[in-house]
PQR file with spaces between the fields and no chain letter, atoms N, CA, C, O and H, PARSE charges and radii, in Angstrom:
ATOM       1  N    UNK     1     -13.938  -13.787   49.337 -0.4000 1.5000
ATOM       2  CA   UNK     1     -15.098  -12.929   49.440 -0.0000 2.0000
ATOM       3  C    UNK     1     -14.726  -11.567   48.866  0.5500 1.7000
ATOM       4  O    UNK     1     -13.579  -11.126   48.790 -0.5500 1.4000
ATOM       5  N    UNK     2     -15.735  -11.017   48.509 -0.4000 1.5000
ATOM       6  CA   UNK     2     -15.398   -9.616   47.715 -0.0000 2.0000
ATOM       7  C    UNK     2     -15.755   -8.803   48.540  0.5500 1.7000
ATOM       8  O    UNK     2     -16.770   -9.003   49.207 -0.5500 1.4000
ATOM       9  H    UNK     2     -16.667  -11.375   48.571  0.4000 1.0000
ATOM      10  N    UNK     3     -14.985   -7.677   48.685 -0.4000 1.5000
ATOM      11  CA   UNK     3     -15.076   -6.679   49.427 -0.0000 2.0000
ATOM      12  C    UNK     3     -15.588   -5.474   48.672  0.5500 1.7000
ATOM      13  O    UNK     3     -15.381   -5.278   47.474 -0.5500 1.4000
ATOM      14  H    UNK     3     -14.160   -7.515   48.143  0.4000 1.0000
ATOM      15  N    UNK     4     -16.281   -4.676   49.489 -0.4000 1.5000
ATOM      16  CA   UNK     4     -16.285   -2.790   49.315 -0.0000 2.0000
ATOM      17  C    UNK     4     -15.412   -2.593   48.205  0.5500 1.7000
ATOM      18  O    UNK     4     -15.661   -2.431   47.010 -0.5500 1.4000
ATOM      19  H    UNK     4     -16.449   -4.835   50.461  0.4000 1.0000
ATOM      20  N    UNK     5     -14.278   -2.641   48.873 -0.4000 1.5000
ATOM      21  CA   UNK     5     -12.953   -1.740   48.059 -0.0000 2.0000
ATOM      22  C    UNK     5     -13.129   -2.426   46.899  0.5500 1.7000
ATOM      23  O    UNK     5     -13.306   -1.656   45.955 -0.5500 1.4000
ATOM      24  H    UNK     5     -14.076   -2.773   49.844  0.4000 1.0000
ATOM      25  N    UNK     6     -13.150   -3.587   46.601 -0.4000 1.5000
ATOM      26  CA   UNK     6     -12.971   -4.390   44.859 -0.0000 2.0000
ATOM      27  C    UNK     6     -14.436   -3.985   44.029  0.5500 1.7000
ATOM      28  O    UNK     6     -14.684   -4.076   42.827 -0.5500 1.4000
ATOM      29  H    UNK     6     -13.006   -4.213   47.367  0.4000 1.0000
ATOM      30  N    UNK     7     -15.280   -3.513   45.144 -0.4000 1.5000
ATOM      31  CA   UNK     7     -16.315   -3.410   44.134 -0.0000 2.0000
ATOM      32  C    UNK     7     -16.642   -2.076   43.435  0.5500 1.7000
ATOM      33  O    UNK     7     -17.217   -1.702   42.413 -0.5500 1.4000
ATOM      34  H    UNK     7     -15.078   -3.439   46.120  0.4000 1.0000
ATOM      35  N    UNK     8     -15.952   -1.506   44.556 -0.4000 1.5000
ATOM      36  CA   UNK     8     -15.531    0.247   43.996 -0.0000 2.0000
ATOM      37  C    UNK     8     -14.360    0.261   42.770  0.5500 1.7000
ATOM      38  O    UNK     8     -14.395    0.962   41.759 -0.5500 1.4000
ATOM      39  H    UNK     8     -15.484   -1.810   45.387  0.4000 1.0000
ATOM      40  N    UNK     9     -13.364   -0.669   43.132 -0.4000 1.5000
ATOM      41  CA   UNK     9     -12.359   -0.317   42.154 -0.0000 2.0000
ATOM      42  C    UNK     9     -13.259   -0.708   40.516  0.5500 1.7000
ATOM      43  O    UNK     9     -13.186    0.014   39.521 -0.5500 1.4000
ATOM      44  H    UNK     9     -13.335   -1.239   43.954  0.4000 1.0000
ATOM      45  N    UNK    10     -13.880   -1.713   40.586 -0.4000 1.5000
ATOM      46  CA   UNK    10     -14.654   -2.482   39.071 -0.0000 2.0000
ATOM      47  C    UNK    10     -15.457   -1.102   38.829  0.5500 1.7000
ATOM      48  O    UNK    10     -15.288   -0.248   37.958 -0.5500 1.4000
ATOM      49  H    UNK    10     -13.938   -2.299   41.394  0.4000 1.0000
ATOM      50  N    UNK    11     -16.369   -1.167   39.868 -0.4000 1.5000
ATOM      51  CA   UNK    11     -17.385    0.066   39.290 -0.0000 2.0000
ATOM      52  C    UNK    11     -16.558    1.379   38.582  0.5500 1.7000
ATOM      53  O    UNK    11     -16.975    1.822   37.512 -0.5500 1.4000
ATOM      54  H    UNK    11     -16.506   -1.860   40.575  0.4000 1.0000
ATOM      55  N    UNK    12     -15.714    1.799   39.045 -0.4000 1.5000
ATOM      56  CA   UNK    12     -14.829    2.964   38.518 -0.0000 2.0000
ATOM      57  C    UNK    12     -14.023    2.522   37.219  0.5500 1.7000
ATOM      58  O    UNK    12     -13.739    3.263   36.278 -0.5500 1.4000
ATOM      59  H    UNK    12     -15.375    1.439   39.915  0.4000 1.0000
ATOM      60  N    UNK    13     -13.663    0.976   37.364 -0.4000 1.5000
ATOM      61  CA   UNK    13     -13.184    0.639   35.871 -0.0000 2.0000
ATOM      62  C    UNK    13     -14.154    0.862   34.820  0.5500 1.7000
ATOM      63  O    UNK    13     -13.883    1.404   33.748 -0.5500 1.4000
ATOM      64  H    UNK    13     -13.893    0.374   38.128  0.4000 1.0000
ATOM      65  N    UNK    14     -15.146    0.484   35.115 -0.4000 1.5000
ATOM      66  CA   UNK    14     -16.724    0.166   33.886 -0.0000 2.0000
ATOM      67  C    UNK    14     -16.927    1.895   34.048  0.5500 1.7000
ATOM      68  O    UNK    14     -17.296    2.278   32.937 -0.5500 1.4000
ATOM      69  H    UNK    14     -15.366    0.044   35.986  0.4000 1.0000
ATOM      70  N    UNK    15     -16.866    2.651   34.649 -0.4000 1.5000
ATOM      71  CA   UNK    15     -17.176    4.178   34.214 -0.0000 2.0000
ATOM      72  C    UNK    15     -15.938    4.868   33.639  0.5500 1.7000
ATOM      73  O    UNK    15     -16.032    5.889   32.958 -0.5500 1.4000
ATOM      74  H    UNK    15     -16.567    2.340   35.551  0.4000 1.0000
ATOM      75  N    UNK    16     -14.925    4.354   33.897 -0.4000 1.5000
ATOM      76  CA   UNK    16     -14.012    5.275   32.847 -0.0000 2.0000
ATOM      77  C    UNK    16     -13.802    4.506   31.436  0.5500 1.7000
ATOM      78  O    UNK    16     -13.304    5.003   30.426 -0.5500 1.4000
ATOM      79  H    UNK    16     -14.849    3.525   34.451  0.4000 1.0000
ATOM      80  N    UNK    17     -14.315    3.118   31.593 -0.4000 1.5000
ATOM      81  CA   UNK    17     -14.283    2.162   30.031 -0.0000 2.0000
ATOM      82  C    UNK    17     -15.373    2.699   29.223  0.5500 1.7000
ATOM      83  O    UNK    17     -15.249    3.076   28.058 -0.5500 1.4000
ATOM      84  H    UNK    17     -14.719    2.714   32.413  0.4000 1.0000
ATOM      85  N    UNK    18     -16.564    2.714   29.981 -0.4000 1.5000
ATOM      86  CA   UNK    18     -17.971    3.424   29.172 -0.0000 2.0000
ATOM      87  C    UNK    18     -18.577    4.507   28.675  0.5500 1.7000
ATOM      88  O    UNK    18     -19.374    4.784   27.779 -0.5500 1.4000
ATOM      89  H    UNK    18     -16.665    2.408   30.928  0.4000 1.0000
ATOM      90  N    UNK    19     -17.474    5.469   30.197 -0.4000 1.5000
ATOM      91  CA   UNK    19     -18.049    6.731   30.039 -0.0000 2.0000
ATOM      92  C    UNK    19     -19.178    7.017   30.405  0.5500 1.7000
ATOM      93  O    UNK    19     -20.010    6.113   30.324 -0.5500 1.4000
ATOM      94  H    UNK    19     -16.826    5.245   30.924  0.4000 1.0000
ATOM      95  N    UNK    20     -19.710    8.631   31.045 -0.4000 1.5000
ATOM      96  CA   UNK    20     -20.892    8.580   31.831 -0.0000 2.0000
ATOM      97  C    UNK    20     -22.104    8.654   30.375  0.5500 1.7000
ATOM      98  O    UNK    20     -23.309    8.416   30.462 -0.5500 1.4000
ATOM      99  H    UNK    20     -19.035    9.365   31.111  0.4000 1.0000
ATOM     100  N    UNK    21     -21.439    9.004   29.259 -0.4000 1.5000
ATOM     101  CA   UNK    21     -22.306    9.009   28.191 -0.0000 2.0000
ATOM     102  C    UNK    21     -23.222    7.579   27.614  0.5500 1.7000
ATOM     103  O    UNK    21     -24.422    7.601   27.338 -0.5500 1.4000
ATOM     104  H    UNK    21     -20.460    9.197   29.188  0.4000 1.0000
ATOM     105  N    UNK    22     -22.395    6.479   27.530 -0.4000 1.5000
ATOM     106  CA   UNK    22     -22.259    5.287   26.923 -0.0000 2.0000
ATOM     107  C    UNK    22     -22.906    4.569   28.191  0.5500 1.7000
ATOM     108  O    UNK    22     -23.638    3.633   27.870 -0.5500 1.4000
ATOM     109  H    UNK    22     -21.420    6.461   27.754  0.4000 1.0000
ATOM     110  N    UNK    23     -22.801    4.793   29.516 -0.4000 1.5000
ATOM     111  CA   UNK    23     -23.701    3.760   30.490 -0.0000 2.0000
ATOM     112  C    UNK    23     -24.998    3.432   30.721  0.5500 1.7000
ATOM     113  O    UNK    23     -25.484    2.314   30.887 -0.5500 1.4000
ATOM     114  H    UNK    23     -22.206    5.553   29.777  0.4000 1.0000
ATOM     115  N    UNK    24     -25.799    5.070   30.717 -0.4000 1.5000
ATOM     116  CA   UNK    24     -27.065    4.732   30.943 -0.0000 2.0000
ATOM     117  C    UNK    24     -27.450    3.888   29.465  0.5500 1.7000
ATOM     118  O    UNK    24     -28.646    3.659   29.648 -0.5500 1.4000
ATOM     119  H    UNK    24     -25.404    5.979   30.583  0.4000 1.0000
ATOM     120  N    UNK    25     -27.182    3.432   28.408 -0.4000 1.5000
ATOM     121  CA   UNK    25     -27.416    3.223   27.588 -0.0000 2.0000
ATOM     122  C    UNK    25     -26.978    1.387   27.415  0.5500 1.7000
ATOM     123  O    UNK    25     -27.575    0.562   26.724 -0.5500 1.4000
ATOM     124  H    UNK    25     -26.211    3.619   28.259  0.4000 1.0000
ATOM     125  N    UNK    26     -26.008    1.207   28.115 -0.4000 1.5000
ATOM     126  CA   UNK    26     -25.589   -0.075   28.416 -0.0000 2.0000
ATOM     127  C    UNK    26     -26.474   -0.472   29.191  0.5500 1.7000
ATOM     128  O    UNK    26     -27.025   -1.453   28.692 -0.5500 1.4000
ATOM     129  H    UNK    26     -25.522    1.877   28.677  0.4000 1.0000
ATOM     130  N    UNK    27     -26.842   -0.238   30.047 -0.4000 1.5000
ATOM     131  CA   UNK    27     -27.718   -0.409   31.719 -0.0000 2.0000
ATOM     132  C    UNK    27     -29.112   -0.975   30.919  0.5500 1.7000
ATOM     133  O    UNK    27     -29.964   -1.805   31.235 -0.5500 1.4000
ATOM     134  H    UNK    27     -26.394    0.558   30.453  0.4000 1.0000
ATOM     135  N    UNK    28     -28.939   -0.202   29.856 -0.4000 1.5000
ATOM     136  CA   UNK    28     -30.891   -0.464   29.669 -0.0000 2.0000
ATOM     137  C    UNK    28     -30.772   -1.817   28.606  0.5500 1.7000
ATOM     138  O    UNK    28     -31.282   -2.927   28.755 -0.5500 1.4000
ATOM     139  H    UNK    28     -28.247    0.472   29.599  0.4000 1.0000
ATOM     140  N    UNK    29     -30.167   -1.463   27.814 -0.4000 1.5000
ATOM     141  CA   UNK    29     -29.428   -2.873   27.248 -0.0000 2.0000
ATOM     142  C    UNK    29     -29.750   -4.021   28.010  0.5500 1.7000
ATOM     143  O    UNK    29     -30.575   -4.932   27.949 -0.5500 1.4000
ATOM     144  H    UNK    29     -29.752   -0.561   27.693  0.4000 1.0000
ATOM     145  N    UNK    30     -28.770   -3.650   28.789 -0.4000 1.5000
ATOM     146  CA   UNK    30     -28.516   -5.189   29.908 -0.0000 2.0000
ATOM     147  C    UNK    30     -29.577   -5.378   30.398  0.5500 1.7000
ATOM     148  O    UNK    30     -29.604   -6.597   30.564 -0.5500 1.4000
ATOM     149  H    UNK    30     -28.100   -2.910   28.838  0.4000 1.0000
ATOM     150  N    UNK    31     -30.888   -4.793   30.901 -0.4000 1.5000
ATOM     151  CA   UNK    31     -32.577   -4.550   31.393 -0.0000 2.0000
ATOM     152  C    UNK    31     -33.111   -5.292   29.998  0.5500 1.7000
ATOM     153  O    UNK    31     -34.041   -6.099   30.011 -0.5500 1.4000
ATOM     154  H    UNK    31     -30.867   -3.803   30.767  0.4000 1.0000
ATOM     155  N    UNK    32     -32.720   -5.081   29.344 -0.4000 1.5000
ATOM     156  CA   UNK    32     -34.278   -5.625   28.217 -0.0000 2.0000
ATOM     157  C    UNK    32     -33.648   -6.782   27.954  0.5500 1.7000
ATOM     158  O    UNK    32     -34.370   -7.679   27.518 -0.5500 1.4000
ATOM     159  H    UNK    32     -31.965   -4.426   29.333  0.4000 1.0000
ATOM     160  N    UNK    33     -32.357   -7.048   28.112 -0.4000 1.5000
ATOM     161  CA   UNK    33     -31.792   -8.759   28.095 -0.0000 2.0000
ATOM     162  C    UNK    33     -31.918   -9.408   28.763  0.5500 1.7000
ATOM     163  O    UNK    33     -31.789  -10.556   28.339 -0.5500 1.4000
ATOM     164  H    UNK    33     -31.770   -6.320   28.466  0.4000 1.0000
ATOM     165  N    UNK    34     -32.203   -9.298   30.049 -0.4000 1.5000
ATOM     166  CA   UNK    34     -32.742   -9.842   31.383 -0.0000 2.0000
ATOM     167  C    UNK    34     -34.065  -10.204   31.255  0.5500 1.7000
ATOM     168  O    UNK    34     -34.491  -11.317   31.561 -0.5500 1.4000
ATOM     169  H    UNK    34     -32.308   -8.365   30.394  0.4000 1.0000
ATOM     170  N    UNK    35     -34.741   -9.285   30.804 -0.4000 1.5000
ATOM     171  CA   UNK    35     -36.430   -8.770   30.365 -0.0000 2.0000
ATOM     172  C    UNK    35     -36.408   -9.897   29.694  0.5500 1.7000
ATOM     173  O    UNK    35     -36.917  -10.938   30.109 -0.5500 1.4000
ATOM     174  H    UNK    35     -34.395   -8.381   30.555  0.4000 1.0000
ATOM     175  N    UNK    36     -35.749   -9.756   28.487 -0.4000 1.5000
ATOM     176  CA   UNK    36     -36.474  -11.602   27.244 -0.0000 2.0000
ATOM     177  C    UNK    36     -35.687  -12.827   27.725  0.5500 1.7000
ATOM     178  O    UNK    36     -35.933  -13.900   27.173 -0.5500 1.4000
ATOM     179  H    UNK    36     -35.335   -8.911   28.149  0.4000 1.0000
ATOM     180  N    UNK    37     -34.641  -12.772   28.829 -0.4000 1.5000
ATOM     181  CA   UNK    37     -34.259  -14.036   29.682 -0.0000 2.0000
ATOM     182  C    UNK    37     -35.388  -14.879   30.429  0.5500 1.7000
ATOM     183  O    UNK    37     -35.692  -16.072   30.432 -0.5500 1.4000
ATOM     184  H    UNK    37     -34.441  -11.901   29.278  0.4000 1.0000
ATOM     185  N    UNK    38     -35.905  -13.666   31.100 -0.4000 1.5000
ATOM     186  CA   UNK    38     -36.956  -13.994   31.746 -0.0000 2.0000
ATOM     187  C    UNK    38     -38.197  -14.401   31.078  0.5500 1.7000
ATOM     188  O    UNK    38     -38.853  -15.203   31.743 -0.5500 1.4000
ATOM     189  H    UNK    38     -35.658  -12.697   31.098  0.4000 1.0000
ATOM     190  N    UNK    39     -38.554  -14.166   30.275 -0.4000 1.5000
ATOM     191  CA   UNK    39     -39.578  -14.368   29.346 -0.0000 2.0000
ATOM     192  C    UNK    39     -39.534  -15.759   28.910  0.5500 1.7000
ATOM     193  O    UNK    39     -40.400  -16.609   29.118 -0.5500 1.4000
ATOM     194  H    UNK    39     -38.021  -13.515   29.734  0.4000 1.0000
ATOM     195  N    UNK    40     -37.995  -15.957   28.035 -0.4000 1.5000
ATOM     196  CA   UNK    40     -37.826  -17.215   27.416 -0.0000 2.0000
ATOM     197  C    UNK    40     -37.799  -17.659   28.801  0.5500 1.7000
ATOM     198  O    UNK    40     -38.546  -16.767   29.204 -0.5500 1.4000
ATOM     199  H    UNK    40     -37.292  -15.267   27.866  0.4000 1.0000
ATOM     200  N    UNK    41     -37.649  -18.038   29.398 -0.4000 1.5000
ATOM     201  CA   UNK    41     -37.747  -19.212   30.722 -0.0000 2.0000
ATOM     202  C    UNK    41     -39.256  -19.340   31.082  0.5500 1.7000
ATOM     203  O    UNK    41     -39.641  -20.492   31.281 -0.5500 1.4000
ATOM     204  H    UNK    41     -37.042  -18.762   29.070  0.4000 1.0000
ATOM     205  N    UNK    42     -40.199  -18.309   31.202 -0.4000 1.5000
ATOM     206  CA   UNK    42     -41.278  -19.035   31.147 -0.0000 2.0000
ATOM     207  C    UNK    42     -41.788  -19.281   29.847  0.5500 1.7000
ATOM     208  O    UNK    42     -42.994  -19.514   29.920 -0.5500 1.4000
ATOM     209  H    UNK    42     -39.886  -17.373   31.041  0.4000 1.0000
ATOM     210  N    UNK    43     -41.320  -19.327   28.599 -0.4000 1.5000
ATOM     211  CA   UNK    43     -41.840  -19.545   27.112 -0.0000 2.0000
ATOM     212  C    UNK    43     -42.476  -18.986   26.635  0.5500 1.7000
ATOM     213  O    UNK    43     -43.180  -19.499   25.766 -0.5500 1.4000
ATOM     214  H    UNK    43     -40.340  -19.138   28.540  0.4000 1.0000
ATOM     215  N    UNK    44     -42.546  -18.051   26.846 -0.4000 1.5000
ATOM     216  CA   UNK    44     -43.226  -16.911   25.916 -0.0000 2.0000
ATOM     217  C    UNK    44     -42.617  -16.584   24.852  0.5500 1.7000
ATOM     218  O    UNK    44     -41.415  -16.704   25.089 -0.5500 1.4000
ATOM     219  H    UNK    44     -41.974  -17.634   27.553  0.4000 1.0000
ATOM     220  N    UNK    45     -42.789  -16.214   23.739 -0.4000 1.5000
ATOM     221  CA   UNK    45     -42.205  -15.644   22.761 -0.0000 2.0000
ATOM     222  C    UNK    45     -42.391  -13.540   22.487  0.5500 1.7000
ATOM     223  O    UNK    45     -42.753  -12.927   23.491 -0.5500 1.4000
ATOM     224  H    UNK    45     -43.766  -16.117   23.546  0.4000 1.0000
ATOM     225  N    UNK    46     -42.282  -13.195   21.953 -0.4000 1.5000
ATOM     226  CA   UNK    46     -42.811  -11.263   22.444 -0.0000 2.0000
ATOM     227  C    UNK    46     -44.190  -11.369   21.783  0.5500 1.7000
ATOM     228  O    UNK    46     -44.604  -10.228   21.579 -0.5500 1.4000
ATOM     229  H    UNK    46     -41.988  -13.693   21.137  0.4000 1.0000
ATOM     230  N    UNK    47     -44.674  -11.886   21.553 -0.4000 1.5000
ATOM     231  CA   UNK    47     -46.062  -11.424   21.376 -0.0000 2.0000
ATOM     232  C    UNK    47     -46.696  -11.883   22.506  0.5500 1.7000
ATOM     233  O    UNK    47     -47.856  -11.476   22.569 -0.5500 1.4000
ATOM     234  H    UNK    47     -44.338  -12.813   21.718  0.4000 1.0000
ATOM     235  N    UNK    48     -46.316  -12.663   23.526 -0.4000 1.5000
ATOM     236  CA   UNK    48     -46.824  -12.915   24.535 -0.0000 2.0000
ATOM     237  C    UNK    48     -47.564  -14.530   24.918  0.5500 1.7000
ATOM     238  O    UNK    48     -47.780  -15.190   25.934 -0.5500 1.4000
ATOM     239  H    UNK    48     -45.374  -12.993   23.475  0.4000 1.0000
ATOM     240  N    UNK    49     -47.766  -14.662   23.535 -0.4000 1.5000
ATOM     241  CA   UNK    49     -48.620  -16.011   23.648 -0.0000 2.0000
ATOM     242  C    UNK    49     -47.543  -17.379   23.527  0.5500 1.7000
ATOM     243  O    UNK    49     -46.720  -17.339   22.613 -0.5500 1.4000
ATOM     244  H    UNK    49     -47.590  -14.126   22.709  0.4000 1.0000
ATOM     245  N    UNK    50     -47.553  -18.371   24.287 -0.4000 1.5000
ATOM     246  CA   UNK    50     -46.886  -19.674   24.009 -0.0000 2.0000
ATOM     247  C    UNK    50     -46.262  -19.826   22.992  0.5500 1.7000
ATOM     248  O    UNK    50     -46.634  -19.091   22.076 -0.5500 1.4000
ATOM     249  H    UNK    50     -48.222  -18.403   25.029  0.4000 1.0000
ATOM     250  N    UNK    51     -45.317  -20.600   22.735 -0.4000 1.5000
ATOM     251  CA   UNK    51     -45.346  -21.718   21.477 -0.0000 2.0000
ATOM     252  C    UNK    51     -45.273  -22.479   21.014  0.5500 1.7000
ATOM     253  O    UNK    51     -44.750  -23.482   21.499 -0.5500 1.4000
ATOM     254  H    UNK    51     -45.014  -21.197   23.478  0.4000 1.0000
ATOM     255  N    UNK    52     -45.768  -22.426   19.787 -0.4000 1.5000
ATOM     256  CA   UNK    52     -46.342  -23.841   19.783 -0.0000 2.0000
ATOM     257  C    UNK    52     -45.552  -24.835   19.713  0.5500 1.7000
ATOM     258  O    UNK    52     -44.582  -24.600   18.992 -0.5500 1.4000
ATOM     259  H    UNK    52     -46.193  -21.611   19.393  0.4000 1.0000
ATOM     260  N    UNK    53     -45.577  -26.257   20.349 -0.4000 1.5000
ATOM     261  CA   UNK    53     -44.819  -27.373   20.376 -0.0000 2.0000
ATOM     262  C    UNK    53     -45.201  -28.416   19.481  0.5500 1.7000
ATOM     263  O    UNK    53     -46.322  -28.840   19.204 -0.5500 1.4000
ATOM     264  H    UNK    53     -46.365  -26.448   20.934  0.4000 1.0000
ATOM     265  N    UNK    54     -43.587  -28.898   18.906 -0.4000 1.5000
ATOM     266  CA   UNK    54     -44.376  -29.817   17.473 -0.0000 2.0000
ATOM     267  C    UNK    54     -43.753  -31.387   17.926  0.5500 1.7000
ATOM     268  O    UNK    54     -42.757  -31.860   18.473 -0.5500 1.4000
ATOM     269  H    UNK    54     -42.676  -28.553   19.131  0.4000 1.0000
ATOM     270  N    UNK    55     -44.767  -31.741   17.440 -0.4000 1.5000
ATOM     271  CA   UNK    55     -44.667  -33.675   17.987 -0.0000 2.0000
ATOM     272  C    UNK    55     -43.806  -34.315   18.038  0.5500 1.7000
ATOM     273  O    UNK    55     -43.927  -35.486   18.398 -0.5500 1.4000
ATOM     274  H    UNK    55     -45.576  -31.356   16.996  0.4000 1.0000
């Protein structure tokens, strides 16, 4: 099981690897990849509408 302490030590690794400059910028990254994960799983494509399936 993961503890407090291991999750503090990672979080402090990923801010001195990224930098406080370079994170918020990763963060949103990782948000709009989640964003079209989610999307493709219900099949949408970005325009929003289905697609089309071929025989």
């Amino acid at each position: 099981m993961i503890g407090p302490l291991e999750l503090l030590i990672v979080l402090l690794i990923v801010v001195v690897l990224f930098s406080s400059k370079k994170l918020p910028d990763v963060m949103g990254d990782l948000g709009k990849a989640a964003s079209r994960f989610k999307q493709g799983l219900k099949g949408k494509d970005e325009s929003g509408d289905p697609p089309e399936r071929k025989p």
